[in-house]
C-alpha positions as CSV (number, residue, x, y, z in Angstrom):
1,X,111.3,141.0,188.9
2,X,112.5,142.2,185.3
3,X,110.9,141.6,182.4
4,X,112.5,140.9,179.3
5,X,111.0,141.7,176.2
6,X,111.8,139.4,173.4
7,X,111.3,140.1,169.6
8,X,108.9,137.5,168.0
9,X,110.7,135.7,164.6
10,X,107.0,136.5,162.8
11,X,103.8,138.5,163.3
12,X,100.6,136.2,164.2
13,X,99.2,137.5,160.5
14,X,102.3,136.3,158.5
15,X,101.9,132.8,160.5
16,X,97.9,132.8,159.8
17,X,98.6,133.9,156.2
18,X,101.8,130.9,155.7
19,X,100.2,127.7,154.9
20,X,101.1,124.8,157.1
21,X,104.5,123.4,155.3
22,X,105.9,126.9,154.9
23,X,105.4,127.9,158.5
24,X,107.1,124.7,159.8
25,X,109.8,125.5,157.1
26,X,110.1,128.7,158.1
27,X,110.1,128.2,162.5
28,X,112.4,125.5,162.3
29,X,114.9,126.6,160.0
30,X,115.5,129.6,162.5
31,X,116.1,126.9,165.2
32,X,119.8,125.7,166.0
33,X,118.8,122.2,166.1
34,X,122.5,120.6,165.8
35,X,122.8,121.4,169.4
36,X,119.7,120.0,170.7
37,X,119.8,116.6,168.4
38,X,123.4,116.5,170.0
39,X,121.6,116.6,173.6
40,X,119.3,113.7,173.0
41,X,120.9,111.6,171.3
42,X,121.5,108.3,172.4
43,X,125.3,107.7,173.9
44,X,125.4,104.5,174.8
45,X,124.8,101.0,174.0
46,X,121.6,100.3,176.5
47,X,117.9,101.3,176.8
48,X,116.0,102.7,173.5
49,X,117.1,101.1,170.1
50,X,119.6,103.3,167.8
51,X,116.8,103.4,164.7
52,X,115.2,106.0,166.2
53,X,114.4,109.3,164.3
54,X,116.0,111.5,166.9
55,X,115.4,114.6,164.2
56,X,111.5,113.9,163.5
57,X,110.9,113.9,167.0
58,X,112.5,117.2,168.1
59,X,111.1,118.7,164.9
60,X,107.2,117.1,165.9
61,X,107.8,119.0,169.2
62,X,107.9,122.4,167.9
63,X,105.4,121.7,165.1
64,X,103.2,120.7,168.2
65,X,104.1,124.1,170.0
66,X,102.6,125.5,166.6
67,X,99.1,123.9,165.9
């Protein structure tokens, strides 16, 4: 099995030194999120209502990933 080594976006002191709005800020704006908010959108007429905050809650994922 390979391993592939992956370059991190930060180093663990820059996250521990951000405080908590600039290191969302910071993660998320590195994130392509037009093509995931396209994925879950809803795309038809039936099951959950169309007010939902499709953004909020695929940004609260990562920030969850982060705390």
């Amino acid at each position: 099995m390979t391993i592939i080594r992956q370059p991190s976006l930060f180093g663990i002191q820059e996250l521990y030194d951000m405080a908590p709005p600039q290191k969302y800020d910071a993660i998320i704006s590195t994130i392509n999120l037009d093509k995931i908010y396209h994925a879950v959108t809803k795309k038809s007429r039936l099951g959950a209502p169309e007010e939902l905050n499709y953004a909020a809650m695929i940004i609260s994922i990562f920030v969850r990933y982060v705390e």
